[in-house]
C-alpha positions in Angstrom: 85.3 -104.2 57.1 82.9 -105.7 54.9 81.7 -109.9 55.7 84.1 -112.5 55.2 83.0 -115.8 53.5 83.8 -118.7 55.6 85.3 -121.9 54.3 85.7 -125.4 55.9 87.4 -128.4 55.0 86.2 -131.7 56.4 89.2 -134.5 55.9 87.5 -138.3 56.6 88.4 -141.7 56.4 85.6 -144.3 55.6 85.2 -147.3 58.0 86.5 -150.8 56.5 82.6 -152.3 54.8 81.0 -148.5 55.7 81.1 -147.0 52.1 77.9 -147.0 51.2 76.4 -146.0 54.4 79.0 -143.0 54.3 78.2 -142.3 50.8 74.1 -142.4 51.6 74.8 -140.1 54.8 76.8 -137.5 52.6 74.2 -137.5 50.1 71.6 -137.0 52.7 73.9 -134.2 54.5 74.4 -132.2 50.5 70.7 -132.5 50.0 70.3 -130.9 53.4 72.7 -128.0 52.7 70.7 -127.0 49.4 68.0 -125.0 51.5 70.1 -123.4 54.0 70.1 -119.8 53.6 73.6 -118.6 52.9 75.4 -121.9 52.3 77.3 -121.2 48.5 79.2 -124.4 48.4 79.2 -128.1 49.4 81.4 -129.9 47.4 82.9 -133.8 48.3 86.1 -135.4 46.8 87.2 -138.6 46.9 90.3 -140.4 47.3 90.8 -142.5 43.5 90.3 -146.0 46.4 86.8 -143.9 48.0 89.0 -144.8 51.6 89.6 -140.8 52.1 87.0 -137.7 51.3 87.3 -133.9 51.7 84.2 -132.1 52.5 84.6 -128.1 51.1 82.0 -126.0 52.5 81.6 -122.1 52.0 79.6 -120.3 53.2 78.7 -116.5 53.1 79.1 -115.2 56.3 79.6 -116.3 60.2 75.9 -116.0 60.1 75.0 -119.2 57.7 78.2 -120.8 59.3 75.9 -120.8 62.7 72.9 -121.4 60.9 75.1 -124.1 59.4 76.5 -125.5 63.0 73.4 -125.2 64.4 71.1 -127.1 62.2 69.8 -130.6 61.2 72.6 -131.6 58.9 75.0 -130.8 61.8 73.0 -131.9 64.7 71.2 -134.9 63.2 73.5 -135.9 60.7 77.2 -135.7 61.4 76.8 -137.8 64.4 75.5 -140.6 61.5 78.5 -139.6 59.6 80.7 -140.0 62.6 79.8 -143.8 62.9 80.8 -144.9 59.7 84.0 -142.8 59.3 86.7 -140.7 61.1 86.9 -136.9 61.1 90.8 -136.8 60.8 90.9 -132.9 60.1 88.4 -129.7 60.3 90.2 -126.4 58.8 88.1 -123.2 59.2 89.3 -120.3 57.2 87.9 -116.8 57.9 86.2 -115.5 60.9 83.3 -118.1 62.1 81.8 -116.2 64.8 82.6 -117.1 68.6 79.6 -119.9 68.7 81.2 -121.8 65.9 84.8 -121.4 67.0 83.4 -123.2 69.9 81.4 -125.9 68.3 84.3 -126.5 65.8 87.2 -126.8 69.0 85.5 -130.0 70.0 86.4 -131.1 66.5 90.1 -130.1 66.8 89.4 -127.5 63.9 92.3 -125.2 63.6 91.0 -121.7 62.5 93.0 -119.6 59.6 92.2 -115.6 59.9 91.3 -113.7 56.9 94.2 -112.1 55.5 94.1 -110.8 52.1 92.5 -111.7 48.8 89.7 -111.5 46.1 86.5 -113.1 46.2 84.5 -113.0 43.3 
């Protein structure tokens, strides 16, 4: 069986007066994620009121997930994040490797196997 990208999504709520320390921080975290080897995607959406974001991440194997889990914009800067906001949901879909299933239970992350599909 051939590699499986992996995809999270990353549901937050903003603390009341934290915007623009969340919005700095998730800047800082994207900016991060643009030199990590095998990271294809980092996208944030915002509620239309900027209360709620989703984080999309993909990435292209359970390789640069760990890599990912493992490095500064993980280690250093979620637990920045964390302060100004709540981490109200963490979806992994496809097979993040044993580590990262690890990391991502003490986030609550609920894990969706590969099935079937087309990636392009």
């Amino acid at each position: 069986m051939a590699e499986q990208m992996v995809r999270l999504t990353v549901d937050l709520t903003v603390n009341e007066g934290k915007l623009d320390a969340f919005m700095s921080i998730a800047e800082t975290m994207t900016a991060g994620c643009r030199t990590e080897h095998g990271t294809l995607g980092y996208d944030w959406f915002s509620s239309g009121d900027k209360k709620r974001f989703r984080l999309v991440e993909t990435y292209e194997n359970a390789d640069a997930v760990l890599a990912h889990f493992t490095g500064p914009v993980v280690t250093q800067l979620v637990p920045k994040l964390a302060a100004v906001c709540s981490i109200d949901g963490l979806e992994v879909y496809g097979d993040p490797g044993p580590k990262v299933r690890e990391l991502a239970a003490g986030f609550g992350a609920e894990i969706f196997e590969f099935w079937v599909g087309i990636n392009r």
